[in-house]
C-alpha positions in Angstrom: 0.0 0.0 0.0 1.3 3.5 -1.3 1.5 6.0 1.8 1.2 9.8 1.3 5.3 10.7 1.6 6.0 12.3 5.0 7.7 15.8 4.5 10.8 15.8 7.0 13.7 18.4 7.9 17.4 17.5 9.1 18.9 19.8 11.9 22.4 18.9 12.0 25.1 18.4 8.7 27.9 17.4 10.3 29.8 14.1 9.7 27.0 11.7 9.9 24.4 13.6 7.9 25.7 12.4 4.5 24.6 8.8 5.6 21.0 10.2 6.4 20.5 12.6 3.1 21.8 9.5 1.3 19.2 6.7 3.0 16.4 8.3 3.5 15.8 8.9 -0.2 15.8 5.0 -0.9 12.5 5.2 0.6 9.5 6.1 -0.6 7.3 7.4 2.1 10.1 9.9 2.9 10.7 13.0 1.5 13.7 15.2 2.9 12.7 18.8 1.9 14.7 20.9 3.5 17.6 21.0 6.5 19.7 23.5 8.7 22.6 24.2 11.1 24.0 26.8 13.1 26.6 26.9 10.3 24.8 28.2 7.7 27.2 27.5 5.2 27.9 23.7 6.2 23.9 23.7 5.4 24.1 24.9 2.1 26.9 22.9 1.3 24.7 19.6 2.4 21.8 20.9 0.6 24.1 21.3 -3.1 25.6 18.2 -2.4 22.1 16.5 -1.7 19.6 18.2 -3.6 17.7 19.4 -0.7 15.1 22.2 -1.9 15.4 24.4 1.2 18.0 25.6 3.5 17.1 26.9 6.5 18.2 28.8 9.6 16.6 26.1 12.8 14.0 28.4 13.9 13.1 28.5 10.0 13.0 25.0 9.7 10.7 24.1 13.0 8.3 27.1 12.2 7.7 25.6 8.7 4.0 24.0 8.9 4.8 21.6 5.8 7.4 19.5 7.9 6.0 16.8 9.9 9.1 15.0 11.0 12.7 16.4 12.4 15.7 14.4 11.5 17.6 15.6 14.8 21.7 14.9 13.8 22.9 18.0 16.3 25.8 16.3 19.0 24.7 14.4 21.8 24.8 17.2 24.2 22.4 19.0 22.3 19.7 16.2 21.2 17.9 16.8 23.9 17.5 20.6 23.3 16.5 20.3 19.9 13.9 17.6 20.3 12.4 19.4 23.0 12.1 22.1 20.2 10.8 20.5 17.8 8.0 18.7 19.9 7.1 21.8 20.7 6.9 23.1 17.6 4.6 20.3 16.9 7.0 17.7 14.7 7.5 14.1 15.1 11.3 13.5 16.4 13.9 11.0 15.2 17.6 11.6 17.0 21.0 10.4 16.6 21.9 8.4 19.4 22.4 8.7 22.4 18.9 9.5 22.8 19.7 11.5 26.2 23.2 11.7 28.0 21.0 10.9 31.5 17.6 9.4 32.5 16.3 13.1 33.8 16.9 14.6 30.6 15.7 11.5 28.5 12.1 11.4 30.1 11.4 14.6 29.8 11.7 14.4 26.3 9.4 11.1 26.4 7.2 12.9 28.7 6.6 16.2 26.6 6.2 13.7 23.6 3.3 11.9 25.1 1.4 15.1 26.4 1.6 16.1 22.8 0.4 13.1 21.3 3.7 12.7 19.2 5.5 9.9 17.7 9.6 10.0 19.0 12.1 7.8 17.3 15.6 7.3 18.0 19.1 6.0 16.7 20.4 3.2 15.7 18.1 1.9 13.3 20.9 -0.7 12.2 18.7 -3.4 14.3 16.0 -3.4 11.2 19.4 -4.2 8.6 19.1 -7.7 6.8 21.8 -9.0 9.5 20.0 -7.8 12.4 16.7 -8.9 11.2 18.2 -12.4 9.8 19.4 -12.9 13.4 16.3 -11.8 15.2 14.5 -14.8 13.4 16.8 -17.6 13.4 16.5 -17.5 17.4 12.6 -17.3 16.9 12.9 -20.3 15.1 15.1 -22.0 17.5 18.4 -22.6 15.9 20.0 -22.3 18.9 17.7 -23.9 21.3 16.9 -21.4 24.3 19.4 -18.5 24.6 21.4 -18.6 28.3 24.2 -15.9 27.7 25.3 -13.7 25.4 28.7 -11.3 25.2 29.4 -7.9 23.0 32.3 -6.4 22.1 33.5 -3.0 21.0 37.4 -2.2 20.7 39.3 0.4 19.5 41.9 3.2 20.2 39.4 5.9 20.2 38.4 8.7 17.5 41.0 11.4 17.6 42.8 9.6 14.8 40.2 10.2 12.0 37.1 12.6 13.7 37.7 16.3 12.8 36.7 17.4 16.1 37.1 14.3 18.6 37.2 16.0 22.0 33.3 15.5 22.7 34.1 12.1 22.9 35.9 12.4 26.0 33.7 14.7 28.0 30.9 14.1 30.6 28.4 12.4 28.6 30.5 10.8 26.0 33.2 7.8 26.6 32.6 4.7 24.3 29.6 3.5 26.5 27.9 6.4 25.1 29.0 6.4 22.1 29.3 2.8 20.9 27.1 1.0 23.0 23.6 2.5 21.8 24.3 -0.1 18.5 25.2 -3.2 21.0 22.7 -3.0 23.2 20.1 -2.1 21.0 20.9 -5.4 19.0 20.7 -7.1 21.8 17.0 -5.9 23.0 15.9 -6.3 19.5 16.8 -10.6 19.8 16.4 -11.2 23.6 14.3 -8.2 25.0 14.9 -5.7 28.0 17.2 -5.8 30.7 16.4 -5.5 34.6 19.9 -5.3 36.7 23.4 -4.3 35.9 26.5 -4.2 37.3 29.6 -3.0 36.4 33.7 -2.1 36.5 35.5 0.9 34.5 38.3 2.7 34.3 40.1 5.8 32.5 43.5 3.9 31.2 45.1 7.2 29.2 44.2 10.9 31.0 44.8 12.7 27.8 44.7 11.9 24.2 46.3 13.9 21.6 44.7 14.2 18.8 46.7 13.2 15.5 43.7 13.8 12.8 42.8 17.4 10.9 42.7 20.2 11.4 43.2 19.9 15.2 46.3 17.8 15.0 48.5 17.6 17.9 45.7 19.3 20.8 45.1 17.9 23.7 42.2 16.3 25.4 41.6 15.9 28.7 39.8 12.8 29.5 36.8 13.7 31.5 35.0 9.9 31.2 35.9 5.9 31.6 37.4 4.8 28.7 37.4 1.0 29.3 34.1 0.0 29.9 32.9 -4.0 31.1 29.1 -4.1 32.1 27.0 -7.8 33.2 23.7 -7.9 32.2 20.6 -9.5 33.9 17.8 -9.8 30.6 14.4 -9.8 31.8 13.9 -13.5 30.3 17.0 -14.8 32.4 19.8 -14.6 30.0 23.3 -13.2 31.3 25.3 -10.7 29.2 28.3 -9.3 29.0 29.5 -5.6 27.2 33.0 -4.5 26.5 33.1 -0.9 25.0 36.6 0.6 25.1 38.6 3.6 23.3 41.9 1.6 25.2 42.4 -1.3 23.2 45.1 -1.0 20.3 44.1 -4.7 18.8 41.5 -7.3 19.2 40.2 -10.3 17.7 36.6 -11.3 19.1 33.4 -11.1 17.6 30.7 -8.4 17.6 27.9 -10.0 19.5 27.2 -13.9 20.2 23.9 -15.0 21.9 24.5 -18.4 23.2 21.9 -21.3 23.0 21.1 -24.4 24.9 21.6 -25.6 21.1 24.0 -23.6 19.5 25.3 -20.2 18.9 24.5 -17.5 16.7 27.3 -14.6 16.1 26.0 -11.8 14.6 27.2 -8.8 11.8 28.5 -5.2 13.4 25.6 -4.0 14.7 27.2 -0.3 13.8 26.2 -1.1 9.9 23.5 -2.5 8.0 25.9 -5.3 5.8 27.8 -8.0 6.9 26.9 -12.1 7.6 25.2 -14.4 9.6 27.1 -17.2 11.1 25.2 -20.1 13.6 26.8 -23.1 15.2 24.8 -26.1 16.3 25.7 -28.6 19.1 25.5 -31.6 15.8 28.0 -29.5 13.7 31.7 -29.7 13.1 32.2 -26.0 12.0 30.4 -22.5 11.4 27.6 -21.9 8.6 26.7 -18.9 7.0 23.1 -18.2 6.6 21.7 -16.4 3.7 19.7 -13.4 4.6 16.2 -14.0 5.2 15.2 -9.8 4.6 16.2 -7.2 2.9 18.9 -3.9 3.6 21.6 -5.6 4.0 24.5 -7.0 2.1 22.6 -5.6 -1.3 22.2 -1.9 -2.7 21.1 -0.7 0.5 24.7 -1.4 2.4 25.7 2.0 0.1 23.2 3.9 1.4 24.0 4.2 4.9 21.2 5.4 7.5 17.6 6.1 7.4 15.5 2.8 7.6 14.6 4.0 11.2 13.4 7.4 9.7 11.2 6.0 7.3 9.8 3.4 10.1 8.4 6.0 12.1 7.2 7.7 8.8 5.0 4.5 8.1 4.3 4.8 12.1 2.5 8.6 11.6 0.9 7.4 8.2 -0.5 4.0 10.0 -0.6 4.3 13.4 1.2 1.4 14.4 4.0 1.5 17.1 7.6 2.6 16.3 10.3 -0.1 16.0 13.1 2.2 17.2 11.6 4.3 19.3 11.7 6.6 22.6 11.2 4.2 25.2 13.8 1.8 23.5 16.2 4.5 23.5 15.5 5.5 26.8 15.8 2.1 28.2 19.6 2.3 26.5 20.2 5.3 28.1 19.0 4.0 31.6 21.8 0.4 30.9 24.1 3.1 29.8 24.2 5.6 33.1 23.4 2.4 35.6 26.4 0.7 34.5 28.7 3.5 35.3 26.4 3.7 38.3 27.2 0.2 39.3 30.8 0.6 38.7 31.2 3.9 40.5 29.0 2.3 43.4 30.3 -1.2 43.2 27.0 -2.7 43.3 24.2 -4.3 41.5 21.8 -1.5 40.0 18.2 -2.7 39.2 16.7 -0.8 35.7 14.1 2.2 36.7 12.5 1.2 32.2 11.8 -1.4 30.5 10.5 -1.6 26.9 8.8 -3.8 24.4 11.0 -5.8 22.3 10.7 -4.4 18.7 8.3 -6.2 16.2 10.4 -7.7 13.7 10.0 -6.6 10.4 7.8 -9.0 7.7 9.2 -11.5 5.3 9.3 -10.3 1.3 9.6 -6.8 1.9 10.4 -5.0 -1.5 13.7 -2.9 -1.6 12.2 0.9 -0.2 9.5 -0.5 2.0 8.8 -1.3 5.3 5.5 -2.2 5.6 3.5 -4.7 3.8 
């Protein structure tokens, strides 16, 4: 069923926009008609490079009536501030991730949502990629019997080496928990649902960074967060899971995510994009398979498109009515694993979640490429 397209803005075009103004196009219900930032030049430049009809200062774009949805790519310490504008300038909201850098902040964007009757979406979206979604249904059929435990992992050296302007990484609010950890844990909510205790253990391993990329090369950051990260997590339906997110590591070899059945395990793609394979062990196997995909964005022409399936799912959300996949409560559940686990490692205790959420629908079988809905 054609959908009237839903008219949206993007307020941010820094270095993640180009994956937005590239995916959101690939689908139909979407329609990106105009964007903004407090550089009005980076704007226009976006806009040229994109095709985007209107540039806008933000006040512009929030006090234009034919924009129903804000694309929200400002930095974390300002998503919060700009959905709170745009919900009350009337629009739907999808952010960046995180959704809030704390619970306070996060709820009251839910809370000023609800009171408005308006639908609030949130970063990653990479949970609704062909890997993801290949994932989500091989433990709904059972390949791997009952799932007991389950382990993440993100490693790297950090950002300075390659971001232009690296430093918010390190402040209050930032650290690779923050960062890196929205795309592991929302993977993992998506194939074994929400999470009720944490605990946790962190540390800061190098006080300063220098950064070695342009055109800041060779300043200094102080280093204002934990860098090295290890959380447990309690699931709701009894499985046990452990996160690694750290900026500290030089090298690594271990795998994105596992989930680990009473039959087998599954190890999943990088939940940070939408390619990448499937691979499942059973207990009467001698080695790894590779499953095919069972849906579509992933290793096909999508993977070169970038962001924007989450976009377009609230879209068909505001045209149908039916609940968001990636949406606020999801996010803000993230947020609350997020902050407890520092919590629990600052505390040295056991923290029990204050949200919950629903796991996300999947999405249907036979989808054809630049729609989500049947």
């Amino acid at each position: 069923m054609r959908h009237k397209k839903v008219k949206a803005g993007i307020i941010g075009c820094g270095a993640i926009s180009p994956a937005y103004f590239k995916g959101c196009p690939a689908f139909e219900i979407l329609d990106i008609v105009a964007c903004a930032d407090l550089d009005l030049e980076k704007a226009k430049a976006r806009a040229s490079e994109f095709n985007v009809p209107k540039v806008y200062t933000v006040k512009e774009l929030l006090d234009d009536p034919e924009i129903e949805l804000v694309v929200n790519l400002t930095i974390p310490k300002a998503h919060v501030q700009v959905d709170i504008a745009a919900l009350e300038a009337g629009k739907h909201i999808f952010s960046e991730k995180p959704f809030s850098l704390n619970r306070v902040e996060g709820k009251k964007v839910l809370d000023l949502a609800a009171s408005k009757k308006l639908l609030v979406g949130c970063a990653p979206d990479t949970f609704l990629s062909g890997g993801a979604q290949t994932c989500r249904k091989l433990i709904a059929d059972g390949w791997i019997g009952t799932p007991i435990g389950a382990a993440a992992f993100m490693t790297c050296h950090g950002h300075e080496s390659w971001h232009p302007s690296p430093e918010f990484y390190y402040e209050a609010g930032g650290g690779p928990m923050f960062d890196m950890g929205p795309y592991y844990l929302t993977a993992l909510i998506n194939l074994l649902g929400p999470v009720k205790r944490v605990s946790g253990a962190t540390k800061v391993s190098f006080p300063e960074r220098k950064i070695t990329s342009q055109p800041k090369f060779g300043k200094m950051i102080k280093v204002e967060v934990p860098t090295h990260i290890n959380g447990i997590m309690e699931f709701a339906n009894g499985v046990v899971g452990t996160v690694l997110m750290s900026f500290d590591v030089w090298k690594a070899q271990l795998p994105y995510i596992e989930i680990y059945g009473t039959q087998g395990t599954l190890s999943t793609p990088d939940p940070n994009c939408t390619g990448g394979v499937v691979h499942v062990f059973r207990h009467d196997s001698k080695d790894w398979t590779q499953i095919p995909l069972t849906h579509p964005y992933g290793n096909d022409a999508y993977s070169g498109y970038g962001r924007g399936i989450g976009v377009a799912d609230l879209a068909y959300a505001i045209r149908t009515g039916r609940p968001v996949r990636p949406n606020g409560q999801l996010a803000f559940h993230v947020v609350d694993i997020m902050e407890s686990v520092h919590d629990a490692a600052r505390k040295d205790k056991y923290i029990d979640l204050t949200t919950t959420c629903l796991q996300p629908d999947p999405l249907p079988l036979g989808l054809t490429f630049g729609q989500l809905d049947e």
